[in-house]
N, C-alpha and C positions, 0 to 999 in steps of 0.2 A: 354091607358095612357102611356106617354111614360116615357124615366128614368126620364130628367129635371123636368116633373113633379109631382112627386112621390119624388124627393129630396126637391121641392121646399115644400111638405106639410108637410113633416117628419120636417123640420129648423123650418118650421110654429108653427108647434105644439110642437116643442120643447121650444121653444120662449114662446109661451103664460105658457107652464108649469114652466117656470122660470119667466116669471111675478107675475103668481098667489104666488109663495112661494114668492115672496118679499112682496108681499101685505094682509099678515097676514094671510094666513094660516097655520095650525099646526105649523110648523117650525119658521114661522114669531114671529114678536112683537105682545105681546094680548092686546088688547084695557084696560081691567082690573087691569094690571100691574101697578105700580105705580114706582116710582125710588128710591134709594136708601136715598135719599133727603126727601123722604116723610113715612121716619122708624120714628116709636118715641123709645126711649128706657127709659125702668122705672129708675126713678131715686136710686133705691136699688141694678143695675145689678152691679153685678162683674165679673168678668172674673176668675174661679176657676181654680187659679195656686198654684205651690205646693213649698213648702220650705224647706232645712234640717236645722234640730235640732240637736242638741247632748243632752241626758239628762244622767246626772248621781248618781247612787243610791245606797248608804251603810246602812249599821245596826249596832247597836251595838251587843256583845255578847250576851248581855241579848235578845233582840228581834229575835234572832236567835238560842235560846240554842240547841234543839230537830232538828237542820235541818229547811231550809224553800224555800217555793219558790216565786219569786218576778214576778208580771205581769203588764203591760205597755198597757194602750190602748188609742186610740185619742178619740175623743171628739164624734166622733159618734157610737161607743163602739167597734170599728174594733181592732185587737190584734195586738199589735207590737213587742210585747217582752212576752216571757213565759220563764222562767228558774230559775235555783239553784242563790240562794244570799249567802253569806258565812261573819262571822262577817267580819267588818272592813276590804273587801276588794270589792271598789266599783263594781257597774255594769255598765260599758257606754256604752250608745246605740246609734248610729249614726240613724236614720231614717229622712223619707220625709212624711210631711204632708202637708193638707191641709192648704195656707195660712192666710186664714181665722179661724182657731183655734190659740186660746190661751192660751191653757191647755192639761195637757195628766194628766187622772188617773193613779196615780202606786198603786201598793197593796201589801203588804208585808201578804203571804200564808204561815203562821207559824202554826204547830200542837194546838195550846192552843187556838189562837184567828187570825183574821183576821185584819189588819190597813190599813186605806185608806186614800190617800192625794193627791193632786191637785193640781201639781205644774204648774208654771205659765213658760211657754214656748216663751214668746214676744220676748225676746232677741236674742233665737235662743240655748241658751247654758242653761240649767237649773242643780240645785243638791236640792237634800236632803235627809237628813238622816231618819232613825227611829233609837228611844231609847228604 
């Protein structure tokens, strides 16, 4: 066999190797696939993006006498704020939640008793006090 043909079998077979990957092998289009045309998507999807909040929280003397401490969490009871609350000097918290909440628990962690409230976060800027 001479060179011409030994070059001419090598182009051959190289040829038919690049037909077969166009023609659905591995690499190829799969028969099974469907397009992106033929997705349903349920009518409940949302696209979980996230929002900042600002909320802020004071006490009165009285709900504070002995020291205390205030905690902040979103709606799936993840922690967003843990610290000291001091009378009548707010606490504001800048954080980013899930858009789809509409509330964050706070808690006022005082020696005598424990207070728990729900405020309503829609707006984006939230307050309230305890008494």
């Amino acid at each position: 066999m001479n060179h011409v043909t030994a070059l001419k079998l090598l182009a051959t077979g190289m040829l038919l190797g690049l037909v077969a990957c166009a023609d659905g092998t591995p690499d190829g289009p799969r028969a099974n696939e469907g397009s992106l045309e033929d997705v349903s998507i349920p009518s409940d999807f949302t696209f979980q993006t996230n929002r900042a909040i600002k909320v802020a929280v004071s006490a009165s003397p009285a709900a504070v006498q002995q020291g205390a401490a205030l905690e902040i969490t979103r709606a799936d009871g993840r922690r967003l704020y843990r610290g000291p609350i001091k009378a009548n000097r707010p606490v504001v918290l800048d954080a980013v939640v899930p858009s789809k909440d509409t509330n964050v628990s706070v808690r006022l962690l005082a020696r005598d008793q424990v207070r728990t409230a729900q405020v309503d976060i829609s707006s984006g800027n939230a307050n309230t006090r305890f008494e």
